[in-house]
Every structure is written in C-alpha cells, then in structure tokens.
MARNUTI-387572 format. One record per residue (C-alpha): residue number from 1; residue in three letters; y, x, z. Coordinates in nm, 3 decimals, decimal comma, m for minus. Layout:
<fibas>
<fiba><lofi>NUM</lofi><bafi>Ala</bafi><yy>Y</yy><xx>X</xx><zz>Z</zz></fiba>
...
</fibas>
This chain:
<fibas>
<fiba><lofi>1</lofi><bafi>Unk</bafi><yy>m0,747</yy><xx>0,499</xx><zz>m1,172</zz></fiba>
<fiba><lofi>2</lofi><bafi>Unk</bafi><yy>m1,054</yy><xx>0,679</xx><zz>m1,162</zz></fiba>
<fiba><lofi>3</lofi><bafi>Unk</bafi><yy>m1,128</yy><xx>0,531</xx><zz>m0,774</zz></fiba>
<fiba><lofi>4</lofi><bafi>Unk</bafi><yy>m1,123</yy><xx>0,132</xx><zz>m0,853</zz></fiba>
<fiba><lofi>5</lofi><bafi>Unk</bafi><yy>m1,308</yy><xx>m0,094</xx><zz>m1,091</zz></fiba>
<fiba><lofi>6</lofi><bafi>Unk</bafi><yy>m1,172</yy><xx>m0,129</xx><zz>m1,407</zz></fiba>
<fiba><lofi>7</lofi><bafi>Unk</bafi><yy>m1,164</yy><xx>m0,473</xx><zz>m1,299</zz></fiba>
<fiba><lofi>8</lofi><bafi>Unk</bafi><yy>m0,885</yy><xx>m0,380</xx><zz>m1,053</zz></fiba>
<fiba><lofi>9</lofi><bafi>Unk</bafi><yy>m0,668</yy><xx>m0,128</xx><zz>m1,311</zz></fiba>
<fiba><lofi>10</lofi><bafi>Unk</bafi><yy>m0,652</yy><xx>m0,383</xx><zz>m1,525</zz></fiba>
<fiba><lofi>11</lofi><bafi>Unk</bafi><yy>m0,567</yy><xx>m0,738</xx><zz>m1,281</zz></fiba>
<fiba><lofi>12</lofi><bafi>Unk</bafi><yy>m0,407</yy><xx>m0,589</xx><zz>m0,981</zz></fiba>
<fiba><lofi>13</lofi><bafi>Unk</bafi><yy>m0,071</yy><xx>m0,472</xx><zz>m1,143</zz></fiba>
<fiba><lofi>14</lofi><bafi>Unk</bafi><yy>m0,028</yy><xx>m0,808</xx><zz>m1,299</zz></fiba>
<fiba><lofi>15</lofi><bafi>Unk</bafi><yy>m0,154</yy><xx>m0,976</xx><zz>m0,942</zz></fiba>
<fiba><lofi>16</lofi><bafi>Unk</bafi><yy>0,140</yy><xx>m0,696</xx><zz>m0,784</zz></fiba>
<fiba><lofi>17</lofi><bafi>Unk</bafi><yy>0,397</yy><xx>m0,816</xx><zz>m1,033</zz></fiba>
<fiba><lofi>18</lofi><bafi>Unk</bafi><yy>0,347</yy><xx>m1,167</xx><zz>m0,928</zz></fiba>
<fiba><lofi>19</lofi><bafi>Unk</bafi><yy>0,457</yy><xx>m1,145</xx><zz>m0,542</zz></fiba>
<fiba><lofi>20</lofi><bafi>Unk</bafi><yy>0,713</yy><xx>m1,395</xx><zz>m0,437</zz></fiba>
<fiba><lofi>21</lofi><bafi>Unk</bafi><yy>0,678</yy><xx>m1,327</xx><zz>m0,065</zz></fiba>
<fiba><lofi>22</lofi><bafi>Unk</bafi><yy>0,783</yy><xx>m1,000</xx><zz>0,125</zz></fiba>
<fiba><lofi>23</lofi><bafi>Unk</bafi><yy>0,467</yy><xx>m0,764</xx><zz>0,120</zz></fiba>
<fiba><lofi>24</lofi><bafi>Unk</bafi><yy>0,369</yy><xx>m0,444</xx><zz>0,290</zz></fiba>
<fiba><lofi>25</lofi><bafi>Unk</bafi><yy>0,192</yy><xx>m0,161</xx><zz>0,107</zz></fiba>
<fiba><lofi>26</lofi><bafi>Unk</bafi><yy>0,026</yy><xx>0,102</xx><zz>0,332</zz></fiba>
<fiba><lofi>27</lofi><bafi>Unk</bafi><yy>m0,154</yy><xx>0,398</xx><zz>0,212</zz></fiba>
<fiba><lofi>28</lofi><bafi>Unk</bafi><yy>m0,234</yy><xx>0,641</xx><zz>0,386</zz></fiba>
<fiba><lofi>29</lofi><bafi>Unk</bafi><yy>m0,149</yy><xx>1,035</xx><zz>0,252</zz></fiba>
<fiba><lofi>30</lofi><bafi>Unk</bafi><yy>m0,480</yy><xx>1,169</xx><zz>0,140</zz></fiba>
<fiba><lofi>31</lofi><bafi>Unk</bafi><yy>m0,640</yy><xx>0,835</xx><zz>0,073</zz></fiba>
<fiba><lofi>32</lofi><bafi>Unk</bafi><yy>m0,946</yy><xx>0,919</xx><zz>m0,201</zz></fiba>
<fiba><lofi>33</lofi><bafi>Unk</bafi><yy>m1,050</yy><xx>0,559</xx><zz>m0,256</zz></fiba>
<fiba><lofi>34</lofi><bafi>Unk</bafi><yy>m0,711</yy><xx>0,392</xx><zz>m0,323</zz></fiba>
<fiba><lofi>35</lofi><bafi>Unk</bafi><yy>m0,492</yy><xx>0,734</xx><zz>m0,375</zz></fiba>
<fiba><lofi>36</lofi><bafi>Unk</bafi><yy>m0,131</yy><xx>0,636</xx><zz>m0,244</zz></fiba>
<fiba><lofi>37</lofi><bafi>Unk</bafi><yy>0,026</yy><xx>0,769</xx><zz>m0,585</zz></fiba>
<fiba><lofi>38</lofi><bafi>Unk</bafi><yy>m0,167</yy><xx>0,407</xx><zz>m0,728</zz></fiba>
<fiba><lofi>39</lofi><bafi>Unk</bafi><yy>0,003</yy><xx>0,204</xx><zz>m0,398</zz></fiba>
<fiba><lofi>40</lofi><bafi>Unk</bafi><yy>0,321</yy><xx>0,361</xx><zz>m0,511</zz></fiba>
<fiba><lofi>41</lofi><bafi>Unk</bafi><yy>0,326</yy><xx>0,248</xx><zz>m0,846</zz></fiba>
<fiba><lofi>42</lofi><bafi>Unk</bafi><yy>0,205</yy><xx>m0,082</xx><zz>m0,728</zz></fiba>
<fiba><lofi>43</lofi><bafi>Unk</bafi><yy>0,481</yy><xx>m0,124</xx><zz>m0,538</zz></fiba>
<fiba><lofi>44</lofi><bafi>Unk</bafi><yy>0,708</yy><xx>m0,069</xx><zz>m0,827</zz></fiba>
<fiba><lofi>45</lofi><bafi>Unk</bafi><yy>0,584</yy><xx>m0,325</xx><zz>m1,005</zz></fiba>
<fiba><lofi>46</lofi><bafi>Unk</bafi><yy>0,772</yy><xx>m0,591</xx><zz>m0,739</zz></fiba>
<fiba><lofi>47</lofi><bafi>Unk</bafi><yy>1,070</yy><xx>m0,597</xx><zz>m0,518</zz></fiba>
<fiba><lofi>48</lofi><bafi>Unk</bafi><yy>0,917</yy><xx>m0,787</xx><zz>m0,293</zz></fiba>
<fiba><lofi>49</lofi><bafi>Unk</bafi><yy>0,658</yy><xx>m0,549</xx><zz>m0,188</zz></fiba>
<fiba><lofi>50</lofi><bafi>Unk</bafi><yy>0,776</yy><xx>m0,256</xx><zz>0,074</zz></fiba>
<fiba><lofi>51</lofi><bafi>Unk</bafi><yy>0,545</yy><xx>0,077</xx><zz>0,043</zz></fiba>
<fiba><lofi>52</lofi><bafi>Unk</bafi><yy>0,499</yy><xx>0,300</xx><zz>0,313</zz></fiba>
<fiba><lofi>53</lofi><bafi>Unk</bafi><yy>0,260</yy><xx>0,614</xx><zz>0,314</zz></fiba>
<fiba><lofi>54</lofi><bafi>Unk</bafi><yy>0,169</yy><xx>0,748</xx><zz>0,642</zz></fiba>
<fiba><lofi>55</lofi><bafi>Unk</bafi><yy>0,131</yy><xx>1,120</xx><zz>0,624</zz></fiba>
<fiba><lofi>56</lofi><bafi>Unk</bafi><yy>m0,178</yy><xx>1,296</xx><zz>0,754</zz></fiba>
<fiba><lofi>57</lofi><bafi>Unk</bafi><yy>m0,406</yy><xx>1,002</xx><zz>0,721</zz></fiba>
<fiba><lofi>58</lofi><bafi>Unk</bafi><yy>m0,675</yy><xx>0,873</xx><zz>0,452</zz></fiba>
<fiba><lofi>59</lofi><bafi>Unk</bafi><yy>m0,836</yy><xx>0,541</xx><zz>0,384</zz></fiba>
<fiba><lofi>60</lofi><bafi>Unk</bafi><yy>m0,787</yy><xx>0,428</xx><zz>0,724</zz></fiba>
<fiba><lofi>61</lofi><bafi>Unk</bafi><yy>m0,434</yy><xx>0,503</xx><zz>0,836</zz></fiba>
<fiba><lofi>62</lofi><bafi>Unk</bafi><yy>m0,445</yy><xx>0,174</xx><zz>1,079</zz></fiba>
<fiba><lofi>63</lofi><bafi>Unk</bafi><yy>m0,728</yy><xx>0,390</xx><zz>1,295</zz></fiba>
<fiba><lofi>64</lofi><bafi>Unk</bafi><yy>m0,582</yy><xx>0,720</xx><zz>1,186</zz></fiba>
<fiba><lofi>65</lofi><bafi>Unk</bafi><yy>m0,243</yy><xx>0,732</xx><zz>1,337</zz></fiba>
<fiba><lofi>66</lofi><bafi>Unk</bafi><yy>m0,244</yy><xx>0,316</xx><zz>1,474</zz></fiba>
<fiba><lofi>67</lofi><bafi>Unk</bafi><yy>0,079</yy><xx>0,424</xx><zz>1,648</zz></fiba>
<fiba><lofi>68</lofi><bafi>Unk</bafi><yy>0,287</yy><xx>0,501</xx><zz>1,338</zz></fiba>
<fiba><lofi>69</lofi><bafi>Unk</bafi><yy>0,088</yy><xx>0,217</xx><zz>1,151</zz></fiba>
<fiba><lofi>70</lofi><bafi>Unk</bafi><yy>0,223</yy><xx>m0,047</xx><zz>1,417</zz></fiba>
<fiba><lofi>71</lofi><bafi>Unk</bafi><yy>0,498</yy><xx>0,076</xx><zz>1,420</zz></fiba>
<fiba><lofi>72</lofi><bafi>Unk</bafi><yy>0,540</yy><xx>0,041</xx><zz>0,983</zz></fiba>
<fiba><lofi>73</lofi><bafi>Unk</bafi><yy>0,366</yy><xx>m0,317</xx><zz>1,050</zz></fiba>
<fiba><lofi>74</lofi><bafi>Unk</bafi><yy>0,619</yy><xx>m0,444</xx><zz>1,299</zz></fiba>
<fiba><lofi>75</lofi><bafi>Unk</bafi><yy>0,936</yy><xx>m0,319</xx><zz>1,156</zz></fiba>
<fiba><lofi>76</lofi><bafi>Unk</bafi><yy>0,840</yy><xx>m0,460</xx><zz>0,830</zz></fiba>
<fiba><lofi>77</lofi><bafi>Unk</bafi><yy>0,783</yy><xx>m0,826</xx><zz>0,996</zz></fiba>
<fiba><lofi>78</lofi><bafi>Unk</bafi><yy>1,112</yy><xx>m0,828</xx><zz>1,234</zz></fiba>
<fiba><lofi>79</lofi><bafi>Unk</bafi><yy>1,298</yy><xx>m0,704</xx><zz>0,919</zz></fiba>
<fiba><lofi>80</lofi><bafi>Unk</bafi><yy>1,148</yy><xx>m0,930</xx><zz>0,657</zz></fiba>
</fibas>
C-alpha cells in the first residue's frame, strides 16, 4: 500500500468489489508502483475479474514481454 495514494487503498477495493463485467488484471512480476501482490488481492475481491502476472516484467509488462501480454489479452477476450 505504500506505492498508491491513500486515495486509491481506500476506493479501489470497493471500486474492485463492484465489477459486474469480465475484467482482466495484469501485473507484471516486479512491478514497484502497483506491486502485483496488491493486483492479486484486488482480484480477490471479485469473480469477475481474471489476474494474470507476467513473470520477468515490471510496470510495463505490455512493452516488456508484448508477446506473452497479447497473448493473456486475447485469451481472456475469446474466453470471456
């Protein structure tokens, strides 16, 4: 929690608990503004939303490793 706003500790799990469509959560691995261990227990918070944390990769994981991001992104929309 230390690497958002209190603003966002404090709204975003209710905002996360909310979701009534299918959602994708990507973090990436060794992400040190938005540390995956906070975009998995966002994604607990819903059954709606689908985490997936590339490994090897930090805040960027769609320019990190766009290959296996793609890849997440269009398995999660021909499956959802």
């Amino acid at each position: 929690l230390t690497a958002v706003s209190k603003y966002a500790a404090e709204v975003m799990p209710n905002k996360f608990a909310q979701l009534k469509v299918p959602t994708l959560l990507v973090s990436g691995e060794y992400d040190k503004i938005i540390p995956s261990a906070l975009g998995r227990r966002a994604s607990q918070l819903s059954q709606n939303v689908k985490y997936v944390e590339i490994p090897d990769t930090a805040h960027f994981p769609m320019l990190e490793a766009p290959g296996v991001y793609l890849e997440q992104v269009l398995e999660f929309i021909c499956v959802s």
